[in-house]
C-alpha positions as a Python dict, from the first residue, in 0.01 Angstrom:
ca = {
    (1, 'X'): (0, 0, 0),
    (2, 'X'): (317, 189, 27),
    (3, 'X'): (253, 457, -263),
    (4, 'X'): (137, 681, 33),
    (5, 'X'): (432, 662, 257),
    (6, 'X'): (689, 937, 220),
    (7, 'X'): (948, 932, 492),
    (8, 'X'): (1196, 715, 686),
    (9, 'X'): (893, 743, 1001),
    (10, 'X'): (675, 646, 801),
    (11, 'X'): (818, 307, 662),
    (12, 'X'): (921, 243, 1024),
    (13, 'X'): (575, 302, 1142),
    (14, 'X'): (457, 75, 811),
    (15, 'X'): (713, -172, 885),
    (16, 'X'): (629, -206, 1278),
    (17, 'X'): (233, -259, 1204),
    (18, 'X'): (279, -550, 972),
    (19, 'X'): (511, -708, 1233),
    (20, 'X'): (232, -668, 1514),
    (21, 'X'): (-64, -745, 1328),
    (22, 'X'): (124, -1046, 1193),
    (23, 'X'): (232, -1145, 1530),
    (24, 'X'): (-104, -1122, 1675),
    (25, 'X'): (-339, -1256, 1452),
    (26, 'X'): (-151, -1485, 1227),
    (27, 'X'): (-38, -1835, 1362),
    (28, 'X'): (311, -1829, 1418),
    (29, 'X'): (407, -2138, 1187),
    (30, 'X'): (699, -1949, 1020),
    (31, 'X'): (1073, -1892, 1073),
    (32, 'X'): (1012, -1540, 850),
    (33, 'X'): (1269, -1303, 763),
    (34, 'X'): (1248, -973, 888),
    (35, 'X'): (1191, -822, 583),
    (36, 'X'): (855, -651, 479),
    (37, 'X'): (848, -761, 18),
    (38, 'X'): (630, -493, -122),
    (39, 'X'): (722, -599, -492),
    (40, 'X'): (915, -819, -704),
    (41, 'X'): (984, -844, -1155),
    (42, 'X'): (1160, -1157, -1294),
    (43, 'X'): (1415, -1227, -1023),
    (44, 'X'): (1422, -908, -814),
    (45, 'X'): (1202, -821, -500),
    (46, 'X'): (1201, -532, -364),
    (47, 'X'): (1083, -418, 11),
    (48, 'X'): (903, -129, 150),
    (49, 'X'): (1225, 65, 212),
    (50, 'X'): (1300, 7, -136),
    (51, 'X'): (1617, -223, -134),
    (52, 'X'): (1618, -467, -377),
    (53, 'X'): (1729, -866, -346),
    (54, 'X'): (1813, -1085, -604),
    (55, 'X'): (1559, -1351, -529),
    (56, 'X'): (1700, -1703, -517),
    (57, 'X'): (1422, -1851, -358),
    (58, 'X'): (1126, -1794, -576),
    (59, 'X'): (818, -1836, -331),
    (60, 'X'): (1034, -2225, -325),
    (61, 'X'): (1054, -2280, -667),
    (62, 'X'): (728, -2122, -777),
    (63, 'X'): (822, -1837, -975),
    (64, 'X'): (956, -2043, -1251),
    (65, 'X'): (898, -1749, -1491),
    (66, 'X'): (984, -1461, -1258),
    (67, 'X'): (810, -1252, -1022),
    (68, 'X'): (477, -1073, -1178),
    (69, 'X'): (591, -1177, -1549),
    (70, 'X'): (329, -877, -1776),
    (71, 'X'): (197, -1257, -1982),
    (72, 'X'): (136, -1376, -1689),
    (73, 'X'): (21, -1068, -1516),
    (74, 'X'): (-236, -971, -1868),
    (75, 'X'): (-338, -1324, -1890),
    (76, 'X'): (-514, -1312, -1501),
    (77, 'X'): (-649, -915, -1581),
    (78, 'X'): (-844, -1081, -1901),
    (79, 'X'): (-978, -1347, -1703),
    (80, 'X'): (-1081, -1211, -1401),
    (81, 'X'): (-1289, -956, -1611),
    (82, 'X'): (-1452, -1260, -1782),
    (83, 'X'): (-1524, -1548, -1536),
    (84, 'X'): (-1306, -1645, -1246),
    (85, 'X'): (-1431, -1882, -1047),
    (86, 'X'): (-1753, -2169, -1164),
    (87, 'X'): (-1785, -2555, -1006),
    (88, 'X'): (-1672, -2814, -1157),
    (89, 'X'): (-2043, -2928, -1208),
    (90, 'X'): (-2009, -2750, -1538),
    (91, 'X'): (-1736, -2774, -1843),
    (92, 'X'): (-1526, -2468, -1910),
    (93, 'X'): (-1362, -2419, -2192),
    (94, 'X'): (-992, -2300, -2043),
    (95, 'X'): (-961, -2636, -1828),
    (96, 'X'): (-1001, -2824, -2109),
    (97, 'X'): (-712, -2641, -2317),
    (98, 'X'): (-513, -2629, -1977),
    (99, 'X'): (-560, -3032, -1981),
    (100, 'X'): (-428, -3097, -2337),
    (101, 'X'): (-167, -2878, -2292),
    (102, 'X'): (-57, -3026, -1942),
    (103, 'X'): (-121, -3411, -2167),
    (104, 'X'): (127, -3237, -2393),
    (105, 'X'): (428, -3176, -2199),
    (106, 'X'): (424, -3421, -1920),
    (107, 'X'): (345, -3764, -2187),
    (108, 'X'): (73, -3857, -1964),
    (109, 'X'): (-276, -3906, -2047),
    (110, 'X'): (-516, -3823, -1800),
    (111, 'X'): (-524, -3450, -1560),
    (112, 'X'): (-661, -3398, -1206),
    (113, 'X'): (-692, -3049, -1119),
    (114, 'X'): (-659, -2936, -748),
    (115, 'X'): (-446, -2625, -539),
    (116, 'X'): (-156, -2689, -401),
    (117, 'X'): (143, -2978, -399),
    (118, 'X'): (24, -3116, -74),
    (119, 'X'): (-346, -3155, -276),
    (120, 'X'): (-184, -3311, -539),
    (121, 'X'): (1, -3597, -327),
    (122, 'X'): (-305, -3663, -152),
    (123, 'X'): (-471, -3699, -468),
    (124, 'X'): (-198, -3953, -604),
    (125, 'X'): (-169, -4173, -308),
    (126, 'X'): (-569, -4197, -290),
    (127, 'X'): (-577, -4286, -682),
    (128, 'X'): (-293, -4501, -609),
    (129, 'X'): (-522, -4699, -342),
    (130, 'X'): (-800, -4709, -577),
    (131, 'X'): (-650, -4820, -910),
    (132, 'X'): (-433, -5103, -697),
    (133, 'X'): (-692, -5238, -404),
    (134, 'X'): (-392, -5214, -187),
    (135, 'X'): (-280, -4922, 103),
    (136, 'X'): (49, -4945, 188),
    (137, 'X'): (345, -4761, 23),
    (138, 'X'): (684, -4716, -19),
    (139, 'X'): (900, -4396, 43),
    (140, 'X'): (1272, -4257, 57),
    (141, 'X'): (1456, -4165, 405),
    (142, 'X'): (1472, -3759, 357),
    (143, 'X'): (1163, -3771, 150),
    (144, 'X'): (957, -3429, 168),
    (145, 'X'): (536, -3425, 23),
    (146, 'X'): (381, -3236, 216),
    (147, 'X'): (227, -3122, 583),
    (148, 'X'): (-142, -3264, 493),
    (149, 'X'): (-213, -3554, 776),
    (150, 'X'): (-233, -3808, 439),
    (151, 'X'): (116, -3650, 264),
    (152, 'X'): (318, -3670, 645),
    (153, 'X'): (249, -4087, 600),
    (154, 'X'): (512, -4053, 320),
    (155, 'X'): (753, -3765, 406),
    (156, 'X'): (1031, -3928, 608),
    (157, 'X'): (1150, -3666, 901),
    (158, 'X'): (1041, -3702, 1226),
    (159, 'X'): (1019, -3255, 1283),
    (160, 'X'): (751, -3289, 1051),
    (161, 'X'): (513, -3623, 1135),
    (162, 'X'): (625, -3678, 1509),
    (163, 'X'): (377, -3427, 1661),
    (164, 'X'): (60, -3569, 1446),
    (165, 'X'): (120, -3928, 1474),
    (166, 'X'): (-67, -4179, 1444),
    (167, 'X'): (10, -4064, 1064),
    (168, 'X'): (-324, -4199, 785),
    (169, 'X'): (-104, -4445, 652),
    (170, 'X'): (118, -4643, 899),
    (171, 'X'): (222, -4906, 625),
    (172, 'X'): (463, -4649, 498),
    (173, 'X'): (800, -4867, 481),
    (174, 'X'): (1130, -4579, 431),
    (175, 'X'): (1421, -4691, 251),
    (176, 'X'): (1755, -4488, 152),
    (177, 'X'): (1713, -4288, -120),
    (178, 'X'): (1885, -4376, -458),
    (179, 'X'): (1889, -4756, -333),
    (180, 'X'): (1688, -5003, -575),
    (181, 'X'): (1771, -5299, -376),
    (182, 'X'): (1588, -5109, -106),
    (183, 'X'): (1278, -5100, -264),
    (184, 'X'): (1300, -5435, -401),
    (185, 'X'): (1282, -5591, -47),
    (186, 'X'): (1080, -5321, 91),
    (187, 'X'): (737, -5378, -194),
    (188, 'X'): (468, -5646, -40),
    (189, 'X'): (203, -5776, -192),
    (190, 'X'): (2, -5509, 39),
    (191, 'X'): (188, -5190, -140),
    (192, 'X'): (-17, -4987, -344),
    (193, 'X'): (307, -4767, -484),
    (194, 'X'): (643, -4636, -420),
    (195, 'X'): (669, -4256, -364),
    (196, 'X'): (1011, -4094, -505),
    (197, 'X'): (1129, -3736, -573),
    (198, 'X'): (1299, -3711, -899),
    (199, 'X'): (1535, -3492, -726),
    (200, 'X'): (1499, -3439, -283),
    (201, 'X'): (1412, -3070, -292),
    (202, 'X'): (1347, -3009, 126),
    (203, 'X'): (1570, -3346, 208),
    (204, 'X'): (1884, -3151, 87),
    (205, 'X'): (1863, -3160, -315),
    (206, 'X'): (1969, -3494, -302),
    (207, 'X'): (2051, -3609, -696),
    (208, 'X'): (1989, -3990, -724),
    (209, 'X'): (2228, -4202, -918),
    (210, 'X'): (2186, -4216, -1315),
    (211, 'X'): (2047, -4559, -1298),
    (212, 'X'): (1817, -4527, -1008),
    (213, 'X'): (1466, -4454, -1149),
    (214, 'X'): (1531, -4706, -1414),
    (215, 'X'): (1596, -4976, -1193),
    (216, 'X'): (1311, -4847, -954),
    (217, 'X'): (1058, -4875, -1248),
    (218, 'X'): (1202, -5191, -1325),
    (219, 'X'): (1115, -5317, -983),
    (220, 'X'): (765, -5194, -990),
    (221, 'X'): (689, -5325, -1345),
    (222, 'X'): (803, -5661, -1202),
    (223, 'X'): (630, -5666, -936),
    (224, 'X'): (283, -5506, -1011),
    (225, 'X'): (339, -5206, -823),
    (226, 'X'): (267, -4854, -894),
    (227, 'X'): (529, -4565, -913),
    (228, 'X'): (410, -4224, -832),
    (229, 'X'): (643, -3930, -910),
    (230, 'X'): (675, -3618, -680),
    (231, 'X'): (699, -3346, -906),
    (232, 'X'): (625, -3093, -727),
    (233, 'X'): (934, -2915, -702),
    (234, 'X'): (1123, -2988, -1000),
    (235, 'X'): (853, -2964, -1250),
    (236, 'X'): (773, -2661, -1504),
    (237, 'X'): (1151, -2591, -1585),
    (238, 'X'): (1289, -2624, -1284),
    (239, 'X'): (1593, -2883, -1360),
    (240, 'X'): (1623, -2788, -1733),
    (241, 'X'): (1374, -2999, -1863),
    (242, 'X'): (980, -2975, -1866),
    (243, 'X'): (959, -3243, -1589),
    (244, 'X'): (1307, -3384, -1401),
    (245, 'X'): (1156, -3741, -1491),
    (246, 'X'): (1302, -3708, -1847),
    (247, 'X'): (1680, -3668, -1743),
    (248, 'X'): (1635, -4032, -1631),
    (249, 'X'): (1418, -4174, -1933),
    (250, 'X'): (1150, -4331, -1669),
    (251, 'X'): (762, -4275, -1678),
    (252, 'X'): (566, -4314, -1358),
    (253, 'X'): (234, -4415, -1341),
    (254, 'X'): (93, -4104, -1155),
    (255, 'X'): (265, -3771, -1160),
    (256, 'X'): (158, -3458, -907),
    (257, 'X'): (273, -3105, -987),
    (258, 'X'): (232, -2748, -816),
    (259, 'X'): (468, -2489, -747),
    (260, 'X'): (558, -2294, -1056),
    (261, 'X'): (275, -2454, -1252),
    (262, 'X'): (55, -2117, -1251),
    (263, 'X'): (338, -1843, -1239),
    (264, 'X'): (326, -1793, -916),
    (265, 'X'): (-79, -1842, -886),
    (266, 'X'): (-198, -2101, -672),
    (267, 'X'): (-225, -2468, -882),
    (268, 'X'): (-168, -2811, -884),
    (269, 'X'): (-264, -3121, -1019),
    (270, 'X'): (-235, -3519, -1076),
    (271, 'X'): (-96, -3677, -1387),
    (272, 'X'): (-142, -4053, -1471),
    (273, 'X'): (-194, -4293, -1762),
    (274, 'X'): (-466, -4337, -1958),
    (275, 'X'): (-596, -4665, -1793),
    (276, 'X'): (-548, -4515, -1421),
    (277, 'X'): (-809, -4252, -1341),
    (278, 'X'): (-1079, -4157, -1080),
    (279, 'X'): (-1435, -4242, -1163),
    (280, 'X'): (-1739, -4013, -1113),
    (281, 'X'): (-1775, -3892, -731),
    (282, 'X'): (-1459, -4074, -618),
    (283, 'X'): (-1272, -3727, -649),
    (284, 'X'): (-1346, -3328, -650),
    (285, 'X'): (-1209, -3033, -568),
    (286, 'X'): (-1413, -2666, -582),
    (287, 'X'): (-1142, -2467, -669),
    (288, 'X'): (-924, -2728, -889),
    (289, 'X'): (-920, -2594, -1206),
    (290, 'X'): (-1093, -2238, -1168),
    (291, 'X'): (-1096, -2037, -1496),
    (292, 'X'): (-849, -1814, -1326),
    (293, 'X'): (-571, -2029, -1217),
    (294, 'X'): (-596, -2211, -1594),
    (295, 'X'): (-562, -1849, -1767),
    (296, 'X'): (-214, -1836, -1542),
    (297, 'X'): (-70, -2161, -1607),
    (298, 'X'): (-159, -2129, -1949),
    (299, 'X'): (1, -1853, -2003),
    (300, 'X'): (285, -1936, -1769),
    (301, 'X'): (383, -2221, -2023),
    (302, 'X'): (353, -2021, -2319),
    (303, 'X'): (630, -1779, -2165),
    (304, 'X'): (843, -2104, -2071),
    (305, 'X'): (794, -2194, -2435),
    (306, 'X'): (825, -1875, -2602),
    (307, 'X'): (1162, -1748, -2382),
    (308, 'X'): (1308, -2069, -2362),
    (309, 'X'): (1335, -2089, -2019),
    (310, 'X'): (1419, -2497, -2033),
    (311, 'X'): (1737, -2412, -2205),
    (312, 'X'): (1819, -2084, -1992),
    (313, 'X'): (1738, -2291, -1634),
    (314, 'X'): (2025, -2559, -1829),
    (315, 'X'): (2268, -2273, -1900),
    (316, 'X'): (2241, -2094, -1609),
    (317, 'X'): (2262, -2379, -1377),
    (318, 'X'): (2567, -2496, -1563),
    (319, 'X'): (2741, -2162, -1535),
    (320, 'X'): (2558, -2127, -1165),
    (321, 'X'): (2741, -2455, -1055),
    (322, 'X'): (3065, -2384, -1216),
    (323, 'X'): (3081, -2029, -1041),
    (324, 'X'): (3004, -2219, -702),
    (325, 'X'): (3231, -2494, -738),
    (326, 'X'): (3499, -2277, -850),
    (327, 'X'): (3538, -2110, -478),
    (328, 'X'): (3702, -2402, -422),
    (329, 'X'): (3678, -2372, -7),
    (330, 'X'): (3703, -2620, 241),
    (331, 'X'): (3380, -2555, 440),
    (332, 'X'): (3188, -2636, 148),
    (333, 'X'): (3130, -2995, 137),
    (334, 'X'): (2934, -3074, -199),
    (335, 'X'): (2777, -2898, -491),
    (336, 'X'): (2483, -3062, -653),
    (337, 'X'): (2178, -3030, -882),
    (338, 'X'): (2032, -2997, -1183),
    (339, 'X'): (1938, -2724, -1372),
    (340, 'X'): (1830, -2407, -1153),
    (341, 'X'): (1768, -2659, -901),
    (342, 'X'): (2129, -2638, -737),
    (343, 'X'): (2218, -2727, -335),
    (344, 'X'): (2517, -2612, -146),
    (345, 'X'): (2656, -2852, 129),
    (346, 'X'): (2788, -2653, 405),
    (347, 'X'): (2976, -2821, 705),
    (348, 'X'): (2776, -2600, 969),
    (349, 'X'): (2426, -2538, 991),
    (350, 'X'): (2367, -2232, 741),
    (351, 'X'): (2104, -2034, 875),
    (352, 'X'): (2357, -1756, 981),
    (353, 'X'): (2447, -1770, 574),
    (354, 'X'): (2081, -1722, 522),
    (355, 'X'): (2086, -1395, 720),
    (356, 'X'): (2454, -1276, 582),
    (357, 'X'): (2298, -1288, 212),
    (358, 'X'): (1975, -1130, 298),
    (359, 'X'): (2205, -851, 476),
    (360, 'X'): (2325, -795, 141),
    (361, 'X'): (2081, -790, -89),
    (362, 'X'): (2002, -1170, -157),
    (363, 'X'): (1772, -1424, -46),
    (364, 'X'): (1857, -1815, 7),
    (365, 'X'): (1706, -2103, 158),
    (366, 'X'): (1845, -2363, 398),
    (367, 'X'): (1689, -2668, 438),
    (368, 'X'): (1794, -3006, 556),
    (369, 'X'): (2000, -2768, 811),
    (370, 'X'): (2307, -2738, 625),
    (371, 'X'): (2267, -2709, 287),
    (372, 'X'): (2147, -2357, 45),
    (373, 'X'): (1877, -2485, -184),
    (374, 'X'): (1892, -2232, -512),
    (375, 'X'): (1613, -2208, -691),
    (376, 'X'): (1609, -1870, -824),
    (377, 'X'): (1348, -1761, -1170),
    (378, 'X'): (1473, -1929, -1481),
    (379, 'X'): (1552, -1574, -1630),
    (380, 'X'): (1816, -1478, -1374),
    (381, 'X'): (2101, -1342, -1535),
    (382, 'X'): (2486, -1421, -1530),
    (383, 'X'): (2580, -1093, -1351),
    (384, 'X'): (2286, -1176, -1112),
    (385, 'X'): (2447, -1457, -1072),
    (386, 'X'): (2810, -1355, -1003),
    (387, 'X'): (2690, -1090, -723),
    (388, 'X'): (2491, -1434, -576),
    (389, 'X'): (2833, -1621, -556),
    (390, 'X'): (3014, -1321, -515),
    (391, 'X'): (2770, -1287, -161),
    (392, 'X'): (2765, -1667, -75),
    (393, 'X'): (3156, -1694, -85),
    (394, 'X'): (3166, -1377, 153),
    (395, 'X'): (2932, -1507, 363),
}
């Protein structure tokens, strides 16, 4: 939209429509920047005056494999010339490749397509209801999946579910986060499952203890309970593996998945075992599983594959981390993560950081109020990197 636009006026003039066509006819859910992104390649965006940003957001850890990446990018051009969007009344072949890759990398055995993370957890906690006969469930304090009326029963803070309560579920029981013990006393014999993030993206990038997910799976096996996975956020890369579950050695019994699971195109889906599955009518979705949105995660995971981003989101969060930590100042109160997956503890609230980095040509996150959540593409590049810290440490 831009290509036309020759002058400093002009942008201005560009610049001032968006923000009052945005502000009148869009629903003002959104702390935005006020930035106007015009385009973006690997970890680079780029507005309509031209000035670039090292991108250490990624849409919230959906562009895994970098903004507009050309497999990505040739793999939605072929598609859309050849069939993009049929019901799921009829097979296609592209879903069904998209399935046994998905079986593939995430060691489960049976795929539910739908759109989005918040679909996804929906999707698990009705399956979960189903396969058990039971409705209540267990969650983490600082637990974040999603604003859907169903997902707010199981995401913990009180900004997000207060203003829609009664929530769907109110036999959601919360317990601290990276406590076993918790969920031990917490599971009755009317709890379908116990929610958990691998790894609290929104709640702060909160890293459980080594042991927890063993123990938790422990618990459930014990006591005939289901454990669903969020993995959401930390899936397709993100942590330095294919799915953060496999740092910790534990399986869940349903799995849900989004974010960078299409390259940046809209996706998600539900992973469980073989034995635990919907039957005919007692699920759909019309756009789960379009031709299109296969054709980009397919080709999303062949570029994770092929430029071995699972090893590059491990090196470069190890060298990220070390570069952080080695700032060594007092204000800072923890580093943490895994992967490209990193959080930055601050002792004051750190939206003025937010707006000190985007000043200068980079683009955080802060969430849980005081802490930057880093989550940039897996490709991002040492240097990138160092002009990152280099920014957060003047800041």
């Amino acid at each position: 939209m831009t290509e036309d636009i020759t002058g400093p006026q002009d942008l201005q003039a560009l610049y001032d429509s968006v923000m009052e066509k945005d502000s009148k006819y869009v629903m003002q859910t959104y702390g935005r920047q006020p930035i106007v992104l015009s385009k973006g390649t690997g970890a680079l965006v780029q507005d309509i005056y031209g000035k670039e940003y090292i991108d250490c957001v990624a849409g919230i850890a959906v562009n895994n494999v970098g903004h507009c990446h050309p497999t990505v990018v040739r793999a939605i051009q072929a598609q859309v010339e050849k069939l993009m969007h049929v019901s799921n009344l009829y097979y296609t072949e592209i879903q069904a490749e998209l399935a046994e890759a998905l079986v593939s990398i995430t060691g489960m055995m049976r795929i539910f397509f739908c759109n989005s993370g918040a679909e996804a957890m929906e999707g698990a906690m009705k399956l979960a209801r189903l396969v058990s006969g039971k409705s209540a469930f267990v969650a983490a304090d600082h637990s974040f999946h999603g604003r859907t009326i169903g997902a707010l029963s199981v995401t913990h803070r009180s900004i997000y579910r207060d203003p829609f309560m009664p929530p769907v579920s109110s036999e959601t029981t919360f317990v601290p986060y990276s406590d076993a013990d918790a969920i031990r006393h917490a599971i009755s014999e009317s709890t379908a499952a116990v929610i958990l993030e691998p790894i609290q993206g929104e709640g702060g990038v909160n890293v459980p203890d080594p042991e927890y997910l063993k123990e938790v799976r422990e618990i459930c096996d014990e006591t005939g309970t289901l454990l669903i996975f969020d993995e959401v956020q930390t899936g397709f890369g993100r942590t330095g593996t294919w799915f953060c579950k496999e740092h910790f050695g534990v399986e869940p019994d349903i799995m849900s998945m989004a974010k960078a699971m299409a390259g940046g195109f809209p996706m998600g889906a539900i992973a469980a075992r073989s034995e635990i599955s919907f039957g005919r009518g007692q699920h759909a979705s019309t756009f789960g599983g379009s031709p299109l949105a296969c054709a980009a995660a397919l080709a999303s995971i062949e570029v994770i594959k092929e430029e071995k981003l699972l090893k590059r989101s491990t090196e470069n969060g190890t060298y990220f981390m070390g570069k952080l930590r080695s700032m060594d100042r007092e204000d800072i109160v923890e580093i943490r993560g895994k992967g490209l997956m990193i959080g930055v503890e601050t002792k004051y609230p750190c939206s003025k950081f937010v707006d000190f980095a985007r000043e200068n040509g980079v683009l955080l996150n802060c969430t849980s109020d005081s802490v930057l959540r880093l989550v940039p593409p897996l490709m991002i590049t040492k240097k990138q990197i160092d002009t990152v810290v280099d920014v957060i440490e003047q800041a």
